[in-house]
C-alpha positions in Angstrom: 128.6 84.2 111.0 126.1 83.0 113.6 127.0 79.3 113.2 130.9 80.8 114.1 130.2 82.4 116.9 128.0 80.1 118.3 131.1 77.3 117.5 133.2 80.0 119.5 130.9 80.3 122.3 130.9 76.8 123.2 134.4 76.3 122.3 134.8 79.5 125.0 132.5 78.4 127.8 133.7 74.4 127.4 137.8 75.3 128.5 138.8 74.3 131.7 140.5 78.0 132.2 138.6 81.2 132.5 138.7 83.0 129.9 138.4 87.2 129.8 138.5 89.4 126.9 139.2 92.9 128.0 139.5 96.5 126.5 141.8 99.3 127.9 139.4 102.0 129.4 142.0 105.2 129.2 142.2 108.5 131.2 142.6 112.0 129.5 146.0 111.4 129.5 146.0 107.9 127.6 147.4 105.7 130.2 145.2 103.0 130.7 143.4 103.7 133.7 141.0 100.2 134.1 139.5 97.4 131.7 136.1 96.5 130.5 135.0 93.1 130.2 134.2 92.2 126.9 133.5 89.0 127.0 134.4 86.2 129.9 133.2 82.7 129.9 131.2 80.0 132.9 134.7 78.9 134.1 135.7 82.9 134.8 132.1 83.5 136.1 132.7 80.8 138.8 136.3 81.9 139.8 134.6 85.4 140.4 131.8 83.9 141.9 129.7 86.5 140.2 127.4 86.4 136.6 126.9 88.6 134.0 130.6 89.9 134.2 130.1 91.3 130.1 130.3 95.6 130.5 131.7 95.3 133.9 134.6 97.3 135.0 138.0 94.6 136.1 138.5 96.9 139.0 135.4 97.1 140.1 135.2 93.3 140.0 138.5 92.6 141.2 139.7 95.8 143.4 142.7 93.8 144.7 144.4 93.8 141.5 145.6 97.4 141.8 147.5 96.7 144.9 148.6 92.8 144.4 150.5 94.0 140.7 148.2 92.4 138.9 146.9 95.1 137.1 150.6 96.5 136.4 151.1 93.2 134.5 148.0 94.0 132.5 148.6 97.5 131.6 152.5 96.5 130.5 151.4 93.3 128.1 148.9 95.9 126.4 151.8 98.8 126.4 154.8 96.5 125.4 152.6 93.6 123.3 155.0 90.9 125.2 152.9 87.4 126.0 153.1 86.7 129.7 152.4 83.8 131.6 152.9 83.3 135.0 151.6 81.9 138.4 149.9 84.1 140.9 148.9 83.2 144.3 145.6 85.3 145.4 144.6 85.6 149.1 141.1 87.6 149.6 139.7 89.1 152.6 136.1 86.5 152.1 138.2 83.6 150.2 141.2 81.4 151.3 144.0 82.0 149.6 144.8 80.1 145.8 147.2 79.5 143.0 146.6 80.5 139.5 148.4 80.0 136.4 147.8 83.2 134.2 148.4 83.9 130.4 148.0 87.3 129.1 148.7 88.6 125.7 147.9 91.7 123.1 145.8 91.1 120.7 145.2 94.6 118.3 143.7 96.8 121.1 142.0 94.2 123.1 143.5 92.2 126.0 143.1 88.1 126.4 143.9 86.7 129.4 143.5 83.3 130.9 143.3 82.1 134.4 143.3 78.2 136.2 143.4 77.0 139.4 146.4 75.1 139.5 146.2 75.0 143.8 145.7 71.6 144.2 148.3 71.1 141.5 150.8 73.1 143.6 149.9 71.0 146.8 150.4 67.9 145.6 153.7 69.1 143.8 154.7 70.3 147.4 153.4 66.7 149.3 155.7 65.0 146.7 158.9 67.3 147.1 158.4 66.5 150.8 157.8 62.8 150.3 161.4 62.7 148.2 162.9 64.8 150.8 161.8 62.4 153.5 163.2 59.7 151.5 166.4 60.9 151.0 166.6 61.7 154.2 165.7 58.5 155.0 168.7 57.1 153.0 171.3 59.4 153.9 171.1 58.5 158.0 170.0 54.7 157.6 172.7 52.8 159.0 172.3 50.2 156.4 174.2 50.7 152.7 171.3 51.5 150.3 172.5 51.0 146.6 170.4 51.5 143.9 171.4 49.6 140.5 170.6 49.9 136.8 170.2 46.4 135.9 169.7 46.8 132.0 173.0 49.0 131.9 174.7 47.4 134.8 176.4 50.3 136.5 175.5 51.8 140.2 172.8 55.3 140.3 173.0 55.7 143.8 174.6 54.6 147.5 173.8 56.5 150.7 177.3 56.1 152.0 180.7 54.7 151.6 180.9 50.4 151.2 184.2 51.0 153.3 186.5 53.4 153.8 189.1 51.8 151.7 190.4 53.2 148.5 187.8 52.8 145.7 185.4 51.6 147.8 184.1 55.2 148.9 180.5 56.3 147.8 181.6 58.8 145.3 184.5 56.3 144.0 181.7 53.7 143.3 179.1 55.9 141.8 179.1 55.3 138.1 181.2 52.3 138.3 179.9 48.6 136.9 178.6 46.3 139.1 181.1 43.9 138.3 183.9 46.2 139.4 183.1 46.2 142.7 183.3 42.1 142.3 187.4 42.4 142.9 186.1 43.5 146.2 184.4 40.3 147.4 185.7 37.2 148.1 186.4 35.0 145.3 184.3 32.2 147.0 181.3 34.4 147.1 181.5 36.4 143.5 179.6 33.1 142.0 177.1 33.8 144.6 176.7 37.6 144.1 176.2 36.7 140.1 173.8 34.2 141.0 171.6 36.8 143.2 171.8 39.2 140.5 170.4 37.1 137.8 167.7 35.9 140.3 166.8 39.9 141.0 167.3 40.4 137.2 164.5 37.6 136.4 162.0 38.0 139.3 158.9 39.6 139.7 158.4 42.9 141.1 157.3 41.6 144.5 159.9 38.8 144.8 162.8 39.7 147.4 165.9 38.3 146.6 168.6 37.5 149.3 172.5 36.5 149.5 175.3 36.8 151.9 179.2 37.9 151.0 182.8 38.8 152.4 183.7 42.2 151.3 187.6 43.1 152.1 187.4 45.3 155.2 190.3 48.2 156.0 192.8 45.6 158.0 193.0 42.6 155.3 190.2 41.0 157.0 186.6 40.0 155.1 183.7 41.6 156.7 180.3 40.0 156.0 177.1 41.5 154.3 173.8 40.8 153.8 171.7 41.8 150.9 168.1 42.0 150.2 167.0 43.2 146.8 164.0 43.6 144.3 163.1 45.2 141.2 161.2 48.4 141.6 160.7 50.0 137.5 161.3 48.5 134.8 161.6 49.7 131.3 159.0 49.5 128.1 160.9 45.7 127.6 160.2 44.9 131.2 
C-alpha cells in the first residue's frame, strides 16, 4: 500500500497539469456550499502560487471562482456526474490574465479536476490564424494570378482570381479541373513548353524556381502573354 501511493504520488506531482482532488463541503441544506482540498500536486501549487494547499478551503484559495462561474461548473459536475472539459480564461486583480484548459469529473463523492496553461498555446494559435489571414489576403488583392497545383494528382487547389474572363477560364470554373485542361487554352506552339516546365517543377528541388513563358487566348481571339515562375513547396512521404 505504501509502495502504491508513493507510485501515485510521483505519478501525481510529475504531470504537466495541476492536479486537485476536492470534496464537497455542504450547508444545512445539502447544497454544496464550497470544497476542500484533498489533495493537489507541485504543478497546482505553482499555478496558485501558494504551498501546502492539502485542508484548505477552494474559495478561500481562489475567491474569484464564485463570481467568474467557475464554481457553478464545479458544483453541477458533482450534482449531475457529467465530465466537463473546457477552456477558461482567468484575469486576476495581482496576475495578468491566462488561458486554461480544465477537466472536471465525479468520481463517488469526491471531485478531480485538472487545470494547464494552454496561454501560450492560444497565442501562437492566434499569430498563426493571423499569419494565414494575411496571406490570403495577400493572394486575393495581388495583381498577379497565384495558382496553387497538386502535382502528384494533377488537378488545380487554389487561384486568387479569374485566368480570363472568358468562359471556363473563370476561377471557380477552373478550380478542380486538371492541369491539362486548361492546356486547350494555350497556344498549341507553347503547350510543349508548359509540359516541359511542369516536369522540370515536378523533378526539382525545393529551392529550384522554375520559369516559362505562354499565349493564353484572351476575350477578343487574340493570345495574351504570361509569365510563370514556380517551385515545389510540400511534398508527400514519397517526396
Amino acid at each position: 500500500l505504501k509502495e502504491n501511493n508513493a507510485l501515485l504520488q510521483i505519478v501525481f506531482d510529475t504531470t504537466n497539469e495541476g492536479l486537485l482532488v476536492l470534496e464537497p463541503v455542504l450547508e444545512r441544506s445539502n447544497e454544496i456550499a464550497d470544497f476542500k482540498i484533498l489533495r493537489a500536486n507541485k504543478v497546482m501549487e505553482g499555478l496558485q502560487g501558494a504551498r501546502g494547499l492539502e485542508g484548505q478551503r477552494y474559495l478561500k484559495m481562489n475567491p474569484h471562482a464564485a463570481s467568474n462561474g467557475l464554481m457553478e461548473i464545479f458544483k453541477e459536475v458533482m450534482k449531475k456526474g457529467e465530465f466537463r472539459d473546457f477552456e477558461f480564461w482567468c484575469e486576476l486583480p495581482d496576475k495578468p490574465g491566462a488561458w486554461y484548459r480544465i477537466t472536471t469529473r465525479k468520481h463517488e463523492n469526491l471531485l478531480i479536476v485538472s487545470i494547464e496553461d494552454i496561454t501560450q498555446r492560444k497565442e501562437e494559435a492566434e499569430k498563426l490564424k493571423e499569419n494565414i489571414r494575411f496571406k490570403k489576403q495577400l493572394a486575393r488583392t495581388s495583381p498577379d494570378i497565384i495558382m496553387i497545383l497538386d502535382l502528384r494528382q494533377e488537378h488545380i487547389k487554389y487561384l486568387n482570381r479569374d485566368l480570363s474572363s472568358l468562359p471556363g477560364m473563370r476561377r471557380n470554373e477552373v478550380l478542380g479541373k486538371k492541369i491539362q485542361d486548361i492546356f486547350t487554352y494555350v497556344h498549341p506552339r507553347e503547350r510543349d513548353n508548359l509540359m516541359k516546365f511542369h516536369e522540370k517543377v515536378m523533378s526539382g528541388t525545393n529551392d529550384h524556381i522554375t520559369e516559362t513563358e505562354f499565349r493564353v487566348r484572351g476575350e477578343h481571339t487574340e493570345w495574351v502573354w504570361f509569365s510563370a515562375v514556380a517551385n515545389v513547396f510540400k511534398r508527400n512521404v514519397q517526396g
